[in-house]
C-alpha positions as a printed Julia matrix, in Angstrom:
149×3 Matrix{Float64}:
 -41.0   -111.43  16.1
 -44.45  -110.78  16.44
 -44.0   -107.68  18.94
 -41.58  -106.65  16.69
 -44.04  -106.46  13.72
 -46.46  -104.78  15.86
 -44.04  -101.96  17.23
 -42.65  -101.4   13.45
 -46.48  -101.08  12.29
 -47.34   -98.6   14.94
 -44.72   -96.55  13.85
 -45.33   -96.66  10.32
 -48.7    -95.68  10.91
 -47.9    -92.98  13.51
 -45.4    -91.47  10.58
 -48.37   -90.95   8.21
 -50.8    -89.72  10.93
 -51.28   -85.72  10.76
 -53.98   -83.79  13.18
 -54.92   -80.36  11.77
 -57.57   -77.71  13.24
 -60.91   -78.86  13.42
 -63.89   -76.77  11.39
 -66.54   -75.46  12.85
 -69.16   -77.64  11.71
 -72.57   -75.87  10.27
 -70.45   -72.16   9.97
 -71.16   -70.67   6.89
 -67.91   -72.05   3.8
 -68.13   -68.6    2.5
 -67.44   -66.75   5.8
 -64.88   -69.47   6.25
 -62.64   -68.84   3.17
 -62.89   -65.08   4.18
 -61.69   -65.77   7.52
 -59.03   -68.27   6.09
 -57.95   -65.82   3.35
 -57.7    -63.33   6.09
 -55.54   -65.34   8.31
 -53.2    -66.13   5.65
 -52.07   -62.76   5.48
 -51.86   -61.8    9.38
 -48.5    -63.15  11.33
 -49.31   -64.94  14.19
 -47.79   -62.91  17.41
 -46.39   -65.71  19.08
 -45.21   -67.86  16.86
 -41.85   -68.09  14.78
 -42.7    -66.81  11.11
 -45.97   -68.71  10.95
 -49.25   -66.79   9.55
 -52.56   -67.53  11.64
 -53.7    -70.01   8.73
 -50.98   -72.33  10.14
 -50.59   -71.6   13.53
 -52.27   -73.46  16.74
 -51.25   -71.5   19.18
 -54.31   -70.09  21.57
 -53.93   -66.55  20.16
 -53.57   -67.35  16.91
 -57.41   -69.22  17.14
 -58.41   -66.19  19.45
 -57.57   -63.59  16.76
 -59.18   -66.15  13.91
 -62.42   -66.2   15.83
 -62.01   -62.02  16.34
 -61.49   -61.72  12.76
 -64.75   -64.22  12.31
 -66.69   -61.83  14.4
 -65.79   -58.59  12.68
 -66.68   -60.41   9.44
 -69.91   -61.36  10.9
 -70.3    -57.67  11.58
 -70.36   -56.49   8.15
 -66.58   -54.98   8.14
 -64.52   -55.39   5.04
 -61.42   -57.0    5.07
 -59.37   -53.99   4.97
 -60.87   -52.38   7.74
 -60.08   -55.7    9.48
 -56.41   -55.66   8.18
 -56.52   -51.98   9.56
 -57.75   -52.45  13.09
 -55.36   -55.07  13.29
 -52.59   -53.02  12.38
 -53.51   -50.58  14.55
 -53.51   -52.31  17.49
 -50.28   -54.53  17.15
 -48.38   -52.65  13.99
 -47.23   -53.7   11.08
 -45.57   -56.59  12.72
 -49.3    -58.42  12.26
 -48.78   -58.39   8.44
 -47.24   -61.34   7.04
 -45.99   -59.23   4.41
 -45.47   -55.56   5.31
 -45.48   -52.82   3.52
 -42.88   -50.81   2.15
 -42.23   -47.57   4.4
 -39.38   -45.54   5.96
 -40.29   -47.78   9.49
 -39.5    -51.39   7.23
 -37.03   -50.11   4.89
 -34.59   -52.14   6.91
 -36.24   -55.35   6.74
 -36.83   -54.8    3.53
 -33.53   -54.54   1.94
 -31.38   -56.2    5.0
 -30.62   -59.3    3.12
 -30.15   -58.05  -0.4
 -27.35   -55.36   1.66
 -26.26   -58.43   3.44
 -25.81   -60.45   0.08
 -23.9    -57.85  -1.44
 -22.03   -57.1    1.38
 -21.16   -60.52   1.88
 -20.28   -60.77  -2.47
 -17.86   -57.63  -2.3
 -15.91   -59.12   0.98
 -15.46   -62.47  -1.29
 -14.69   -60.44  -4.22
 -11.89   -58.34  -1.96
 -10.52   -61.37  -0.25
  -9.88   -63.27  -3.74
  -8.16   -60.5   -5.37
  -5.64   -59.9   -2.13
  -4.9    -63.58  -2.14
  -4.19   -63.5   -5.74
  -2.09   -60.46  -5.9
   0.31   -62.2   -3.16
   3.4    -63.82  -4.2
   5.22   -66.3   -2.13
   8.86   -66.26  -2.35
  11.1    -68.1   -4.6
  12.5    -71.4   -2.8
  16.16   -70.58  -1.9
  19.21   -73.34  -2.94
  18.89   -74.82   0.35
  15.4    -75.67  -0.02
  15.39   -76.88  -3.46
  17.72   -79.82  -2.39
  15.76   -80.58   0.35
  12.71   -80.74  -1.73
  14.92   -82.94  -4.16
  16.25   -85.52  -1.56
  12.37   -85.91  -0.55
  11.03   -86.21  -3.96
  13.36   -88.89  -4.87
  13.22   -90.93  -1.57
């Protein structure tokens, strides 16, 4: 009993047990919630719809510490946001921007929805404009005899 108290305690401590990114200890909290701010709006390259604010993957913390640098450097964040763009497209935004290149992503689901709404809108009035036939003699006994047993 007592092994099984232990195991069950383990587990309900593992379950509540979260490990995040460490901070750089000493860096400056301004420069910080620049970088942070910063990495909230750039998509992390390798990972599935995850900005670089969330994302642990080795890139993700390389292109963090790149962005740290420029900031270090004196460059704005939009020049930051543009270099990055630059160099890997508007794919780096976690957000893009409206243009004749992302028109698609854009407004692929809402043509999707509606797509999807005037199918379902078709199909319902086809299957109420059909009929089915009026049950002949012979099948109106039948369905008598099974009605009454």
């Amino acid at each position: 009993m007592r092994k099984l108290i232990a195991v069950a305690l383990l587990i309900f401590s593992c379950a509540f047990s979260t490990a995040g990114e460490a901070q750089r200890i000493g860096e400056d909290p301004v420069l910080e919630a620049k970088v942070q701010s910063l990495a909230e709006v750039l998509r992390c390259l390798v990972c599935q719809n995850q900005n670089l604010a969330d994302s642990h993957a080795d890139l993700a913390i390389d292109l963090k510490n790149q962005v740290r640098d420029m900031l270090r450097q004196g460059k704005s964040e939009k020049e930051i946001i543009n270099y990055m763009v630059e160099r890997y497209g508007d794919f780096v935004l976690y957000r893009p921007p409206l243009k004749t290149t992302t028109w698609l992503l854009w407004g692929g689901p809402f043509m999707l929805f509606f797509g999807g709404l005037g199918g379902l809108f078709i199909f319902l009035r086809r299957r109420r404009g059909q009929t089915e036939a009026p049950l002949d003699d012979a099948q109106r006994s039948t369905a008598a005899r099974l009605l009454q047993g």
